[in-house]
C-alpha positions as CSV (number, residue, x, y, z in Angstrom):
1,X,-15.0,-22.4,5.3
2,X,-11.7,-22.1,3.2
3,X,-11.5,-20.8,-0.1
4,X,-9.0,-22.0,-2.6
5,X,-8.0,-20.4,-5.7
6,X,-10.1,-23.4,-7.3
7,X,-13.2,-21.9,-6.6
8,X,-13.2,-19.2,-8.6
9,X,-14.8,-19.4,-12.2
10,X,-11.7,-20.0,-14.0
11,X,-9.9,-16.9,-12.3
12,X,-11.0,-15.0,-15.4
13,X,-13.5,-12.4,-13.3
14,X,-13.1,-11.4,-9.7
15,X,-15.6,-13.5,-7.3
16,X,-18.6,-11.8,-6.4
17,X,-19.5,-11.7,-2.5
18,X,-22.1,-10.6,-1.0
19,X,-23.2,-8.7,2.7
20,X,-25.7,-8.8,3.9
21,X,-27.7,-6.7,6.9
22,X,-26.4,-9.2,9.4
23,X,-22.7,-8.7,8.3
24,X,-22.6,-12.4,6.9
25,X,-21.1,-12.3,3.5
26,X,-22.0,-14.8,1.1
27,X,-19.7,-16.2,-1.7
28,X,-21.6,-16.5,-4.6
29,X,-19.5,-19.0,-6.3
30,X,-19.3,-21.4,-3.7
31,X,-23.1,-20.7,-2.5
32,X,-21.9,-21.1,0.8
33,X,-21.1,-18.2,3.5
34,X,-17.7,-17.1,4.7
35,X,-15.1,-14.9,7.0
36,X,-13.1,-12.2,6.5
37,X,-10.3,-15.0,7.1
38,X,-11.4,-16.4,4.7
39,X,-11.4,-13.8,2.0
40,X,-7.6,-13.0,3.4
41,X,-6.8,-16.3,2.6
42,X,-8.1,-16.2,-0.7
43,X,-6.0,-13.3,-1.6
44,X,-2.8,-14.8,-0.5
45,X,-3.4,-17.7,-2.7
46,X,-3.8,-15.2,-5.6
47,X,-7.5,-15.2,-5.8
48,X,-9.7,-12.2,-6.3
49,X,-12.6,-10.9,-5.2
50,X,-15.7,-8.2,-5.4
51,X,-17.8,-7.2,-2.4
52,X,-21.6,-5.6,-3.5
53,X,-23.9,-4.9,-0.6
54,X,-26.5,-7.6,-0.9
55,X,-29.5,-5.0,-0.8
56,X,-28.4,-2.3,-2.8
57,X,-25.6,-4.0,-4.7
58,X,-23.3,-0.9,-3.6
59,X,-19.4,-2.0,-4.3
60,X,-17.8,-2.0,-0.9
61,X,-14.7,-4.3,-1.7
62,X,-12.8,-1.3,-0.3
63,X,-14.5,-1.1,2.9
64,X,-14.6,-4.6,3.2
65,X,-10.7,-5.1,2.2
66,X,-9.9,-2.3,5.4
67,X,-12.2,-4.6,7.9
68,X,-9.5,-7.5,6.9
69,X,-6.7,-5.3,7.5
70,X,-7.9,-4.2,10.9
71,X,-8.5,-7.6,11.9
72,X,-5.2,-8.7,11.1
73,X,-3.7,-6.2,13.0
74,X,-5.6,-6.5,15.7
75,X,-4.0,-10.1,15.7
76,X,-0.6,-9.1,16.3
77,X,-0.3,-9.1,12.8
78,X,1.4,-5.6,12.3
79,X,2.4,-4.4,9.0
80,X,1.4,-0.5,9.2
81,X,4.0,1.6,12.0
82,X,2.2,3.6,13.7
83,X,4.6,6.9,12.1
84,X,3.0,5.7,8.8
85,X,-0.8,5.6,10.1
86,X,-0.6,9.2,11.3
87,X,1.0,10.2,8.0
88,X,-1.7,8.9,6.1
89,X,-3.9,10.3,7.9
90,X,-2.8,13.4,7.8
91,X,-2.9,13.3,3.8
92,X,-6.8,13.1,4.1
93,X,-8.1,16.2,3.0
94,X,-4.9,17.6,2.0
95,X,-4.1,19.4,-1.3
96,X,-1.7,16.4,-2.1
97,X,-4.2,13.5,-1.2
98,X,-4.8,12.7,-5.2
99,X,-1.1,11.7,-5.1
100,X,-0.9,9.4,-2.4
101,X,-3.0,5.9,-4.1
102,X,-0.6,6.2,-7.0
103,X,2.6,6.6,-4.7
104,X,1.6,3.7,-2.6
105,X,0.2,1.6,-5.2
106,X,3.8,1.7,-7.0
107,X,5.6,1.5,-4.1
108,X,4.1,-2.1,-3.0
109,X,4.3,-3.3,-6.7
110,X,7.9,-2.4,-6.1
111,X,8.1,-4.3,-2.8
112,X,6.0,-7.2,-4.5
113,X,8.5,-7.6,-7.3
114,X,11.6,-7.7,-5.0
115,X,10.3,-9.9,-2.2
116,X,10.8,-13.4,-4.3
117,X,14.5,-12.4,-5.0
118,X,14.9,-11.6,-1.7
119,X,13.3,-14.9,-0.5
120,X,15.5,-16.3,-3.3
121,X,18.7,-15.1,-2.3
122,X,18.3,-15.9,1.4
123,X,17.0,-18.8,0.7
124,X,20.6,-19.9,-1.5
125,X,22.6,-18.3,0.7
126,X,21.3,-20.0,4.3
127,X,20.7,-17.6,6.3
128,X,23.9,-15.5,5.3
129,X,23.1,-11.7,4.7
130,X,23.1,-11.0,0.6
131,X,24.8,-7.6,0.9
132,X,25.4,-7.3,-3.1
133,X,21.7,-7.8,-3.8
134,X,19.7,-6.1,-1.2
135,X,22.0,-3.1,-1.8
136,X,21.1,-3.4,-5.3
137,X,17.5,-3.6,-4.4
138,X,17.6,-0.5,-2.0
139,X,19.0,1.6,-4.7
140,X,15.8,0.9,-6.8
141,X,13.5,1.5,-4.0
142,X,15.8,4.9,-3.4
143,X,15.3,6.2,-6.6
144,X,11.2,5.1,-6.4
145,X,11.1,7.4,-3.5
146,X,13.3,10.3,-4.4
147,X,11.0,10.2,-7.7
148,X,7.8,10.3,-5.6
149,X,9.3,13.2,-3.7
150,X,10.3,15.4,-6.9
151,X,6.6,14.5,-7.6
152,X,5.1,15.9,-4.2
153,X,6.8,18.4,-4.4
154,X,6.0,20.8,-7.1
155,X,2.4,20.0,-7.2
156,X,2.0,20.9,-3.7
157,X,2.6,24.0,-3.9
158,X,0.5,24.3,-7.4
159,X,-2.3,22.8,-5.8
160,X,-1.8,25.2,-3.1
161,X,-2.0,27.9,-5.5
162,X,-5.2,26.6,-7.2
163,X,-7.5,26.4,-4.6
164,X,-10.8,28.3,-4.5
165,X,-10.7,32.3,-3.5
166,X,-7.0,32.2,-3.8
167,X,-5.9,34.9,-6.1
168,X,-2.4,34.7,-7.9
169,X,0.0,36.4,-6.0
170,X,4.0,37.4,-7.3
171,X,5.1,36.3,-3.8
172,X,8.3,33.8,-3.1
173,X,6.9,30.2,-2.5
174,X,5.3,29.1,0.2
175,X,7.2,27.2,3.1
176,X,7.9,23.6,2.6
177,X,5.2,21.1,4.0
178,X,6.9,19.8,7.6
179,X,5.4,16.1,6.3
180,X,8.1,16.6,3.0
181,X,10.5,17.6,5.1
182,X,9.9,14.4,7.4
183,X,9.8,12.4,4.2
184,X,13.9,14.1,3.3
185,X,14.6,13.1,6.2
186,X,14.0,10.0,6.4
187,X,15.4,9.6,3.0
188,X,18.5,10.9,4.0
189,X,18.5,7.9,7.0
190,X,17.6,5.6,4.0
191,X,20.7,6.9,2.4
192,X,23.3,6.5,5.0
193,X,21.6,2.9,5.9
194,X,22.5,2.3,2.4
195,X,25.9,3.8,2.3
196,X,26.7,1.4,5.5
197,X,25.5,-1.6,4.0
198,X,27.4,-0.8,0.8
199,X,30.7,-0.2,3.1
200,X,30.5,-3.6,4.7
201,X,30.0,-5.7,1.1
């Protein structure tokens, strides 16, 4: 059953759903059951939503908001490279891991703020490539990553130095973490993409 924005009680709180043992969830604002298609539909019309386990009212909107993801890759759908998945994964566990929601998080508000100017500009333009604004766009995304990397950087090696047992030591710093140096790099491709596009404009 669809969901439209409509349905939710006057968009002022988050919809409550509900799971159940059986998997079904249960949309308590609509009293009727729905999909995990469903829910991904009501996020792209701007809707909102909670997830509590139906018997001991646990909040699993996270785990439930990965099972969407999953499925829409696993429709051909794909959105996360498979360079980026291994990253990620990699950060679990890591010294730097507390760093990573907050870098992400501002990263897609980023993307989220440019995407209608970009749909904009293309759309005005027919089809003919915006050079002037997307390389306007790419320096602000360039400067939200080179931030995120002066970030990374010196609190990885102070959280390196602030883990349990680990006595303070005059030694010269530790060597850089490969995944920073990855990230340089690919900042540096970022760069010369940029440089390119600028050139051509």
């Amino acid at each position: 059953m669809a969901i439209s924005q409509a349905d939710q009680t006057g968009g002022a709180k988050p919809v409550v759903v509900k799971k159940y043992a059986n998997r079904r969830l249960y949309n308590t604002a609509t009293s009727s059951y729905v999909t995990l298609e469903d829910l991904a539909k009501m996020i792209k019309e701007g809707g909102d939503f909670i997830v509590h386990d139906a018997k001991t009212n646990e909040d699993i909107t996270r785990s439930v908001l990965t099972q969407i993801i999953v499925e829409q890759e696993q429709k051909g759908q794909n959105l996360l490279p498979i360079s980026f998945l291994r990253q990620l994964i990699g950060f679990y566990g890591d010294s730097m891991q507390f760093l990573v929601p907050g870098y992400l998080e501002q990263a897609m508000v980023s993307f989220a703020r440019n995407q209608d100017q970009m749909r904009d500009t293309l759309r005005a333009t027919f089809g003919i490539f915006p050079f002037g604004q997307f390389e306007h766009m790419g320096k602000q995304n360039m400067a939200l990553f080179e931030q995120a990397l002066k970030m990374l950087s010196p609190y990885g090696v102070a959280a390196g130095a602030e883990k349990p047992d680990a006595a303070p030591r005059p030694t010269p710093p530790e060597p850089e973490d490969p995944r920073m140096q990855r990230l340089e790099s690919q900042l540096d491709a970022m760069r010369q993409q940029l440089d390119a596009l600028t050139k051509k404009g």
